[in-house]
Residue frames as a rotation matrix with the C-alpha (Angstrom) as fourth column:
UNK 1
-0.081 0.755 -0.651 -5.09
-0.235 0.620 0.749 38.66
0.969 0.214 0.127 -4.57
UNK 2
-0.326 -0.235 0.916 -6.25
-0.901 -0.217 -0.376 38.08
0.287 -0.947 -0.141 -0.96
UNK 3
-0.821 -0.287 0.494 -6.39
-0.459 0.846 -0.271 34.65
-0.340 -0.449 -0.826 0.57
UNK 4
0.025 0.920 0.391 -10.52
-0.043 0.392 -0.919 34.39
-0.999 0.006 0.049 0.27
UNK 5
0.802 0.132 -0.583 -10.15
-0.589 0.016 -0.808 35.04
-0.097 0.991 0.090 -3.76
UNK 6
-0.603 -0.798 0.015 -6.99
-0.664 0.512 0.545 32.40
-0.442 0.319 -0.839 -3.86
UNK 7
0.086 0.256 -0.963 -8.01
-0.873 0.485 0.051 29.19
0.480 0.836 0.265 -5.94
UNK 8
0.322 0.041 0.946 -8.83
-0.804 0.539 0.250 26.42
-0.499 -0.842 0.206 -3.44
UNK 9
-0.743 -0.578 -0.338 -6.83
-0.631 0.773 0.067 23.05
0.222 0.263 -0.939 -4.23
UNK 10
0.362 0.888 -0.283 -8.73
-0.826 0.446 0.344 19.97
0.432 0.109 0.895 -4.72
UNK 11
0.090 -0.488 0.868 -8.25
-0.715 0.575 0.398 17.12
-0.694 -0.656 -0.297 -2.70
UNK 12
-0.342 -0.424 -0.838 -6.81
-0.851 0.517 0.085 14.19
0.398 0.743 -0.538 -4.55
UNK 13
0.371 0.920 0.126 -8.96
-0.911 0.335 0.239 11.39
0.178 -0.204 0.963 -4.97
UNK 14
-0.345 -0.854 0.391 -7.73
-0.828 0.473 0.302 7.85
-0.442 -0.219 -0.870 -3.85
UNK 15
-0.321 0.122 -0.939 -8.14
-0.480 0.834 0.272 4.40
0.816 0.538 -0.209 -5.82
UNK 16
0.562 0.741 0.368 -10.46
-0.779 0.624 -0.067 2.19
-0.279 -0.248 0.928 -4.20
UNK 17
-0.845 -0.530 -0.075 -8.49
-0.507 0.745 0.434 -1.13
-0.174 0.404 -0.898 -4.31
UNK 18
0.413 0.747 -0.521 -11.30
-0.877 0.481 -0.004 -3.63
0.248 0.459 0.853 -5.80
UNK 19
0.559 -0.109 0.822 -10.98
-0.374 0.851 0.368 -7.40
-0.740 -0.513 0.435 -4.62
UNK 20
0.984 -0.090 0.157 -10.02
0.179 0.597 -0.782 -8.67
-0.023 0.797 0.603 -7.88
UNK 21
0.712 -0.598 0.368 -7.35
-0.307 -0.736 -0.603 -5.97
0.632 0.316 -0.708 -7.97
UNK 22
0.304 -0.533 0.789 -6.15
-0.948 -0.248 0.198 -7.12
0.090 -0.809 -0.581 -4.65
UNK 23
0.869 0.280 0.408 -5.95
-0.137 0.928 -0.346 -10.65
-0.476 0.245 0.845 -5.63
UNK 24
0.856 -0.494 0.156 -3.92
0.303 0.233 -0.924 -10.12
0.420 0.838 0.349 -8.52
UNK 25
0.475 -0.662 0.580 -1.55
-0.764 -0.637 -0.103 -8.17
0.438 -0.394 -0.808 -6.17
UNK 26
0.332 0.071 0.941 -1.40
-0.797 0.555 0.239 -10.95
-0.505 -0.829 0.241 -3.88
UNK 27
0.808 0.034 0.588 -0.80
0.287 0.849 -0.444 -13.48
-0.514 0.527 0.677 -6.65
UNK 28
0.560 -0.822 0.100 2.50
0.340 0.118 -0.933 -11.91
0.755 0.557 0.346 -8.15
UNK 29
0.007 -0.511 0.859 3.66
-0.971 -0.207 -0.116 -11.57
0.237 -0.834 -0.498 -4.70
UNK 30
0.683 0.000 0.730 4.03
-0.458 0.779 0.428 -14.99
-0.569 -0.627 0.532 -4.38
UNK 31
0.926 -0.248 0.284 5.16
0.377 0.599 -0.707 -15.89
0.005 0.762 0.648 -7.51
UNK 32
0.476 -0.785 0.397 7.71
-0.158 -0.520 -0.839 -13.20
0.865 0.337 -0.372 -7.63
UNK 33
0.724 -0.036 0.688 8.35
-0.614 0.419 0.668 -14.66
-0.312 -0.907 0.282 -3.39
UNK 34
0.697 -0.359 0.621 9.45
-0.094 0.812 0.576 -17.56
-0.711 -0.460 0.532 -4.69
UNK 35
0.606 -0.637 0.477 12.23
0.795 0.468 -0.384 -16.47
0.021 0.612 0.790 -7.48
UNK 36
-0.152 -0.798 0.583 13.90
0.173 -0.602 -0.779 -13.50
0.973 -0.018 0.229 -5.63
UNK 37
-0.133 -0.103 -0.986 14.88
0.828 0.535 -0.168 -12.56
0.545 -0.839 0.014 -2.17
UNK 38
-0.367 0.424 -0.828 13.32
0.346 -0.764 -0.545 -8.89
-0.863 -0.487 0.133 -1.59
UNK 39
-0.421 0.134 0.897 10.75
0.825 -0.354 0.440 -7.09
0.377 0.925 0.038 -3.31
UNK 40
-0.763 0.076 -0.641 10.65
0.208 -0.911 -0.355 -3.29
-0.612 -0.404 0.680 -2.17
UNK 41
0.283 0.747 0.602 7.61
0.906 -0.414 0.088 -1.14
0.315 0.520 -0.794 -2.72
UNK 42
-0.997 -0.056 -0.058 7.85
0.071 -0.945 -0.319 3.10
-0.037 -0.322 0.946 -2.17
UNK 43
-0.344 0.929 -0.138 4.81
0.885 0.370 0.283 3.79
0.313 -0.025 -0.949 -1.15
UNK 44
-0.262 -0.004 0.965 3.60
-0.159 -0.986 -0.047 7.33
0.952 -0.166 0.257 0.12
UNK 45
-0.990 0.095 -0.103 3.38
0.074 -0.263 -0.962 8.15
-0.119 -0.960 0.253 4.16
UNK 46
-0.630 0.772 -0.084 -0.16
-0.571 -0.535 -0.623 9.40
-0.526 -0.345 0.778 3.46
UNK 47
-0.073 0.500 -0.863 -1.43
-0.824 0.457 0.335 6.71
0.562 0.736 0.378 1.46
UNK 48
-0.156 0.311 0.938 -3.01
-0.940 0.246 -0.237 4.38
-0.304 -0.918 0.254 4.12
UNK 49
0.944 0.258 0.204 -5.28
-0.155 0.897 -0.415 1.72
-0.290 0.360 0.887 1.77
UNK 50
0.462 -0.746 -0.480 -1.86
-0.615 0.121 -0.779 1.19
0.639 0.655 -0.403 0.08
UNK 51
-0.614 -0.724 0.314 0.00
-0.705 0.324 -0.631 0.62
0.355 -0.609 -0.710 3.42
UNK 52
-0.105 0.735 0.670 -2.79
-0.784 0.353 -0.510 -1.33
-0.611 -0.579 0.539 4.87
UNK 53
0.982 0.142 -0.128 -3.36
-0.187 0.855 -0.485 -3.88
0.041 0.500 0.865 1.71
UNK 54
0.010 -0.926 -0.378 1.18
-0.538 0.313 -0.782 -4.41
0.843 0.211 -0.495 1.70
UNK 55
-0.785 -0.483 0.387 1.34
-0.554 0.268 -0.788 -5.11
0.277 -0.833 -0.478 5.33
UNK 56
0.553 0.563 0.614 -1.90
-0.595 0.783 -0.183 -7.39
-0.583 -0.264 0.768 5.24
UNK 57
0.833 -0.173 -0.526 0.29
-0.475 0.266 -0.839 -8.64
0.285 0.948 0.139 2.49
UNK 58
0.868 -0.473 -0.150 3.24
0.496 0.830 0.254 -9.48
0.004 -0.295 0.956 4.54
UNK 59
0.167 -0.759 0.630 5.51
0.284 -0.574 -0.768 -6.33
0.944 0.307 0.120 3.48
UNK 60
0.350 -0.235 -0.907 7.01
0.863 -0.294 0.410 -4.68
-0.363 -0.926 0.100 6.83
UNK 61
0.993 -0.057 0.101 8.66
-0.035 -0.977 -0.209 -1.31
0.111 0.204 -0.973 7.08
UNK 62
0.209 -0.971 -0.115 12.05
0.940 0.232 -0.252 -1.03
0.272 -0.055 0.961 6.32
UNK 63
-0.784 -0.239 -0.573 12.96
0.441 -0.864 -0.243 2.71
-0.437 -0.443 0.783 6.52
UNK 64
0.135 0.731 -0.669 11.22
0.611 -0.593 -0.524 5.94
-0.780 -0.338 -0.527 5.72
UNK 65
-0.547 -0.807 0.220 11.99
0.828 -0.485 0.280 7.89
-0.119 0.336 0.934 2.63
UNK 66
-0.502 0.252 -0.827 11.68
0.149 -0.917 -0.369 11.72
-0.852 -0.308 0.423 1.79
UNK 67
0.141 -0.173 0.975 9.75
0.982 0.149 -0.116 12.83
-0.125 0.974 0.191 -1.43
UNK 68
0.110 -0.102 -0.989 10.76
-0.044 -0.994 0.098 16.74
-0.993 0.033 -0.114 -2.63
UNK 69
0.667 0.107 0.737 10.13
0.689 -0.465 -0.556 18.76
0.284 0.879 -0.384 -5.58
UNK 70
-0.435 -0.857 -0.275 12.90
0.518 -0.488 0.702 21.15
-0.736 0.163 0.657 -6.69
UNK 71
0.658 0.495 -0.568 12.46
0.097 -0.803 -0.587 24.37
-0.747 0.331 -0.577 -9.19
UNK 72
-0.116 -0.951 0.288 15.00
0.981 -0.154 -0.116 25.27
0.154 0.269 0.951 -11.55
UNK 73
0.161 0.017 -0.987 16.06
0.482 -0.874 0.063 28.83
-0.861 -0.486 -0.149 -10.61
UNK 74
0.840 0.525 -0.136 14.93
0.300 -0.659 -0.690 31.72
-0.452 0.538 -0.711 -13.01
């Protein structure tokens, strides 16, 4: 099969966050604020609106992590 006849990959669409949506986010981040003393999110690297609505949120970057897919061998 040569490259031009390969099956082109579709880009993966991203969720729109909706106000309402972001609201409700915002609202069990406080609550959940004030009855524990870290709440961790994993978030993808390439997922911007994500990082962008946490860290208007107050979240910071702690570290970095890896994500990897494995096979089982034949």
């Amino acid at each position: 099969m040569s490259v031009e006849n390969m099956p082109k990959k579709k880009p993966r669409l991203r969720r729109q966050f909706t106000l309402d949506f972001k609201a409700e986010i915002a609202a069990l981040c406080r609550r959940l604020g004030s009855a524990v003393d870290h709440i961790g999110l994993h978030v993808r690297a390439d997922n911007a609106t994500a990082i962008g609505l946490y860290r208007r949120l107050g979240f910071t970057d702690i570290t970095d992590f890896t994500e990897a897919t494995h096979a089982a061998l034949a």
